[in-house]
C-alpha positions in Angstrom: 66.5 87.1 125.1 66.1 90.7 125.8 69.7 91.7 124.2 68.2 89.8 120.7 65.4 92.2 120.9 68.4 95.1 121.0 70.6 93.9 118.7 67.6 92.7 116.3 67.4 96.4 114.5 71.1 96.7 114.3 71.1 93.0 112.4 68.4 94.7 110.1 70.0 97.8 109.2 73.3 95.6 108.7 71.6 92.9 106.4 69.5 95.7 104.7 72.0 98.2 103.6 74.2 96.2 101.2 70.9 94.8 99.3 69.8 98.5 99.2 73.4 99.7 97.6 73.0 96.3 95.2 69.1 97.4 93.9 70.1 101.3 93.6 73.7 100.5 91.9 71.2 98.3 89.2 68.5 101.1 88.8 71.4 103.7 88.2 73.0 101.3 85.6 70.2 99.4 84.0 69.6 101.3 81.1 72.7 100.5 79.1 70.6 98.9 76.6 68.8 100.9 75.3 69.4 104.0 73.1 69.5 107.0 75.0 67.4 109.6 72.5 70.6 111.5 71.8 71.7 110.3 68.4 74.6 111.8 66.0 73.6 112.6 63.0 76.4 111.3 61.4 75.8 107.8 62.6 72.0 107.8 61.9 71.2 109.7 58.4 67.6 109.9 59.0 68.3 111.9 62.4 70.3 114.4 60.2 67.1 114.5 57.3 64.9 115.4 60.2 67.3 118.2 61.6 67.7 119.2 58.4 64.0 119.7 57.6 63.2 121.1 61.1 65.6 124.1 60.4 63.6 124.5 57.1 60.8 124.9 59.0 62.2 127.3 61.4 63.3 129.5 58.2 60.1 129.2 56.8 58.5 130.4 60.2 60.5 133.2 61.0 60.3 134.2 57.2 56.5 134.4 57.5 56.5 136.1 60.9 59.1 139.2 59.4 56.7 139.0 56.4 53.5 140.2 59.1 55.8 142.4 61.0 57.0 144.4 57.7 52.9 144.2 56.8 51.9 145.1 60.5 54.3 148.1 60.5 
């Protein structure tokens, strides 16, 4: 009896392992699914209408801040 007490963590570690690899190999590849933020504006028009009207925001923003440096200087 005492050698199933010795052998019993080895069982464990043996029996534990592959369900470990099997949960971690799911969590790493779960996520197929679902979209994965990064979108090509080609594919999705309304991604490309919002890049476009963020750089015409950056343009107006650095347009006003040359406007206060030429004022500031």
């Amino acid at each position: 009896m005492d050698w199933l007490i010795g052998f019993m963590p080895i069982l464990l570690f043996v029996l534990v392992c592959p369900l470990m690899m099997i949960f971690m190999m799911r969590g790493m590849h779960g996520g197929h699914g679902q979209p994965s933020g990064r979108e090509d504006p080609r594919e999705n028009p309304s991604a490309g209408e919002r890049i476009a009207e963020l750089e015409q925001q950056v343009r107006e923003l650095r347009d006003e801040r040359d406007r206060k440096r030429e004022k500031a200087a």
